[in-house]
N, C-alpha and C positions, 0 to 999 in steps of 0.2 A: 486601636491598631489591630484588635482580633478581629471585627468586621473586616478592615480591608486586606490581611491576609489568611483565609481560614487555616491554611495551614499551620500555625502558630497558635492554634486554640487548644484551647486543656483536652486531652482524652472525655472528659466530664461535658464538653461544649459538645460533642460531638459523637455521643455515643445512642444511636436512636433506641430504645426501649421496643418499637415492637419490628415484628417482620417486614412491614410496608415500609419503613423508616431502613432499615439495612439495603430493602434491594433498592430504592430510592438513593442512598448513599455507594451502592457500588454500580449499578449499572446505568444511574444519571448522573454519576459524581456530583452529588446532590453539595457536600461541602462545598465544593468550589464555584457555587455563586452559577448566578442563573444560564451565561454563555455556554458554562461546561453541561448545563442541562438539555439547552436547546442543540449543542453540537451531537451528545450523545443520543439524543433521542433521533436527530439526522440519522444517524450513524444505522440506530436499529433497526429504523425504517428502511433505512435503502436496503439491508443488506435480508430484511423480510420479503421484502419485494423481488430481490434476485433468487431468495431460495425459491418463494412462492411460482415463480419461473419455471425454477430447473422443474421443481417437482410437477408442475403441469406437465413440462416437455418431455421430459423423462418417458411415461407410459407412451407416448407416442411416437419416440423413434423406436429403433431398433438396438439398440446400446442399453444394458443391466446394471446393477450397481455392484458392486466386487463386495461379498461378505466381510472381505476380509475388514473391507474401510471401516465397519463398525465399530471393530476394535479401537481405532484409531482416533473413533470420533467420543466413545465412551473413557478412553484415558482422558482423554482433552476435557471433557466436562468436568469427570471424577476428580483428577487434579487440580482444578479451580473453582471446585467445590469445597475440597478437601483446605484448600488456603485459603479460602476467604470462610472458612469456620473460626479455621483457628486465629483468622487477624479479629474475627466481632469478637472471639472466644477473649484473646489476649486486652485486646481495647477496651472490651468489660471491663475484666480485673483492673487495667490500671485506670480508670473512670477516677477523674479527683487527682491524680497522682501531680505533685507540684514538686519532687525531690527530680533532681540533672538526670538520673538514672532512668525514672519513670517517664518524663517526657523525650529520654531520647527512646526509649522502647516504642513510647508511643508514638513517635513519629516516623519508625521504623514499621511497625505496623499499616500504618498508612500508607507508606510508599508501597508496601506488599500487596497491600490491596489495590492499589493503583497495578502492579505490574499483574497479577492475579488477574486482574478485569480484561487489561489490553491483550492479555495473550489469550483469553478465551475468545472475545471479539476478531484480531486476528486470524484464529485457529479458524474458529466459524468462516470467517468470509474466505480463507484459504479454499476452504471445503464447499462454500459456493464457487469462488471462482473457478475451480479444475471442473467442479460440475457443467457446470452454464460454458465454457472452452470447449471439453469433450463434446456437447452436443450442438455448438454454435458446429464446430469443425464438422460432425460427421453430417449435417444437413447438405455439405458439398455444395454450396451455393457457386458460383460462375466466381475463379478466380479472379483478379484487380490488377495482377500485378504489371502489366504493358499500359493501364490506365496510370496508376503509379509511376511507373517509368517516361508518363507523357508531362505527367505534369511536376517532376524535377525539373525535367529537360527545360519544360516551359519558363522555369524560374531563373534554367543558366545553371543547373547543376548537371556532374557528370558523375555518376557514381562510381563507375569504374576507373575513371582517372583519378578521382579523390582516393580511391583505396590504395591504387600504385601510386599515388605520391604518400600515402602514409605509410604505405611496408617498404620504400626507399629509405624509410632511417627504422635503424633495428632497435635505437633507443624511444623512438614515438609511439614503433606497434609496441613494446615491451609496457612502457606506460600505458598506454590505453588500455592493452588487454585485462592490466592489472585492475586498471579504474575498474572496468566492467566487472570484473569477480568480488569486486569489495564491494557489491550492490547488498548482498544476504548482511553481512555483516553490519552497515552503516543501518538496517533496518532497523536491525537488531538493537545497535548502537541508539541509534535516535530514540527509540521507545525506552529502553532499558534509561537514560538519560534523562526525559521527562520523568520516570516514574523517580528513581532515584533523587532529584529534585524536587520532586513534591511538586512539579508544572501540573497538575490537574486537569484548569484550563485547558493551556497547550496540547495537552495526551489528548484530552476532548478534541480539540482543533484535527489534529494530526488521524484520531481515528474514524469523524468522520469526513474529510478529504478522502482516504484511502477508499472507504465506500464509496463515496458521492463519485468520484474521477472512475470507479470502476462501472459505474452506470452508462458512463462515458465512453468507455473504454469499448463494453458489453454492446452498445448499440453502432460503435465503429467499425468494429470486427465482423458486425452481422452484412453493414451498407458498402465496406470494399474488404472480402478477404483476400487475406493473400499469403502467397506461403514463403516471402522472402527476398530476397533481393541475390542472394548468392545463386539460388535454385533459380530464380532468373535468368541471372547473366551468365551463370555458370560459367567465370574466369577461370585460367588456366591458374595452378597452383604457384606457378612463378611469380604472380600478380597479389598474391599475398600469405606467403611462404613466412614471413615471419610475424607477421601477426598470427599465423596457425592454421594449420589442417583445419578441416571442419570449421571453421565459423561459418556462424549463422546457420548453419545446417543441424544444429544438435536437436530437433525440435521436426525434421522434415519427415524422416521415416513415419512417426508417429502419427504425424500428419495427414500423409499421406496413407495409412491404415485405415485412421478413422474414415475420410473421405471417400476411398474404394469398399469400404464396407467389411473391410478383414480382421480389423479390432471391434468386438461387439464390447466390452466390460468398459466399464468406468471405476479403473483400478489405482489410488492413490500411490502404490507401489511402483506405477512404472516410469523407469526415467522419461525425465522433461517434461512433464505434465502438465508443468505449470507455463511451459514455453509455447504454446502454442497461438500467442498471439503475432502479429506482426506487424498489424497495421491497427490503430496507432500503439507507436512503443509505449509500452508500459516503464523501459528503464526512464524514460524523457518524464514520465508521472510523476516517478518517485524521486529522481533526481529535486525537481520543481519542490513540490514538496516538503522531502525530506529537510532540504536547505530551509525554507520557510518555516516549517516546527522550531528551529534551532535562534532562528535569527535575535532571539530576545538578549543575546549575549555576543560578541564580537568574536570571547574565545571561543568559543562556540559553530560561530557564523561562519567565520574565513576559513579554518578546516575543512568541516562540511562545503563550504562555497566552491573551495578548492578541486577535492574528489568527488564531487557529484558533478563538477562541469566537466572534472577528466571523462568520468563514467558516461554522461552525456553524449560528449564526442565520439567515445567509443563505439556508441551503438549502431552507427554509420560503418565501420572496417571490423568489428569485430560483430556485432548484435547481429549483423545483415541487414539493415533496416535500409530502404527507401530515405531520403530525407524528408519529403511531405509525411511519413510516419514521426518525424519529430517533432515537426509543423505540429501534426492533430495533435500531438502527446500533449504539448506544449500550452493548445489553445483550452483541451480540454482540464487543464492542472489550475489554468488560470479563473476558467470561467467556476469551476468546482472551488477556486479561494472567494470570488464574488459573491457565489451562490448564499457561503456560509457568512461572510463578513458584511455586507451589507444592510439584510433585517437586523443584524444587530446595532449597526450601526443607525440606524432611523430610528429604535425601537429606544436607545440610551438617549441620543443627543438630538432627534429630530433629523429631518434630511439635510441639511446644511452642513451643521456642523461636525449630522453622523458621517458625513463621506469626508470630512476635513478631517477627524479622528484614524478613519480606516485610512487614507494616507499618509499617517504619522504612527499607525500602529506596526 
């Protein structure tokens, strides 16, 4: 039984003796079997690859890095230094421990160090992401968005008639706008979730999608940008007055600084930072996703199924977004679950029966 679930082994099963064996156990979630190894290593690659980017591009625009982000970046380390001492520090001592007391310590320990891992990994890719945005942004490439608006049209979408029939009920833009705001939160929610669970695996899974789809994401951004669907069409405020002022616009000023050349820093402090994508949505990623980490549970599933499809919806009247920006979000959320589940799946069961697994899994 301790084979097939690590999480249920003695602190003594799992407490590795030297330093290779600790970061092996925290940054490959080495317990949790070899999937969680192969995901995290995805994970650190991709997200080497995006800094190894920024940091090229960097000396070559004309955009500096704000002193201040240092700070920001040295707490983040510090603190998931500082926790994951004390979880090898605490998993020492109770090494062996077989009393209800000691193995529930110890299994508290372990989810710490699960939640400890995620939020530096997170932290980090946060910190590529605003990097590799700010400077995709200020390259000023040839706006998309009349490209954009051809090929909705093409598919039979009207974006501005879908938004006036959504702000026609004050109960639907009120729902939706909500969905869209519980995106920080459900993020939080899902990881916090895995870790607290002892999902290993899963957290594995979950963190590297969030990479892999931002690779995705990263080379979308670059082949149509665009700065939105609102600053578009720019409808009259009567056309969607109660889904809110500003939507879709929270993100445009910024924007449009970095592109005219009037914001030089890449300053983690300034609002929206992280908004500055549009095309493909990034909520349409996390949506996909998020619901997917979760799916191993029902109670779990329909929840999340729930407010990530509201949140989804939203990003059409409230996000700003084009719908072929949910299209890409969409396609790239899926091919990023492919990417990761399928070598696994030929590499356990053969190709047959690995894709007949990943169907069932």
């Amino acid at each position: 039984m301790a084979a097939a679930n690590p999480t249920m082994q003695s602190c003594a099963d799992q407490a590795p003796p030297t330093i290779a064996g600790h970061l092996e156990r925290w940054f490959l979630f080495g317990r949790y079997g070899q999937q969680a190894r192969f995901h995290m290593a995805v994970a650190w690659i991709a997200m080497a690859g995006l800094f190894a980017i920024v940091l090229v591009w960097l000396p070559l625009s004309h955009l500096s890095f704000a002193q201040s982000n240092w700070e920001s970046i040295v707490r983040l380390v510090s603190f998931s230094g500082v926790a994951l001492g004390l979880c090898a520090f605490i998993l020492r001592r109770l090494a062996g421990a077989n009393d209800r007391v000691g193995r529930l310590l110890c299994e508290a320990g372990k989810r710490t160090e699960l939640f400890a891992v995620a939020t530096l990994l997170f932290g980090l890719l946060a910190i590529v992401i605003v990097g590799y945005c700010y400077l995709a942004t200020a390259a000023a490439l040839p706006l998309q968005d009349l490209l954009l608006e051809r090929i909705d049209r093409s598919i039979g979408f009207d974006w501005v008639a879908f938004v006036k029939w959504i702000n026609s009920s004050p109960l639907a833009s009120e729902l939706l706008v909500e969905g869209y705001r519980s995106t920080p939160y459900m993020l939080l929610g899902t990881m916090l979730w895995l870790c607290v669970s002892g999902q290993g695996k899963r957290l594995a899974e979950f963190l590297a999608l969030m990479c892999l789809t931002f690779v995705g994401i990263a080379i979308g951004m670059l082949i149509l940008p665009a700065e939105g669907a609102y600053a578009h069409y720019n409808p009259p405020l009567s056309f969607y007055e109660n889904i809110g002022a500003g939507s879709g616009m929270w993100h445009h000023q910024l924007l449009m600084a970095l592109r005219t050349g009037v914001m030089h820093v890449i300053d983690f402090g300034t609002p929206n930072s992280n908004c500055l994508v549009t095309f493909p949505s990034g909520h349409t990623v996390l949506a996909i996703i998020m619901t997917y980490a979760v799916r191993g549970s029902l109670l779990t599933l329909i929840p999340a199924l729930a407010v990530n499809a509201t949140m989804l919806v939203s990003t059409i009247p409230h996000g700003g977004h084009h719908l072929i920006d949910l299209i890409a979000g969409a396609v790239i959320a899926a091919c990023a679950i492919v990417i990761l589940r399928f070598p696994l799946g030929i590499l356990d069961n053969g190709p047959v029966t690995g894709a007949r697994a990943l169907a069932n899994a």
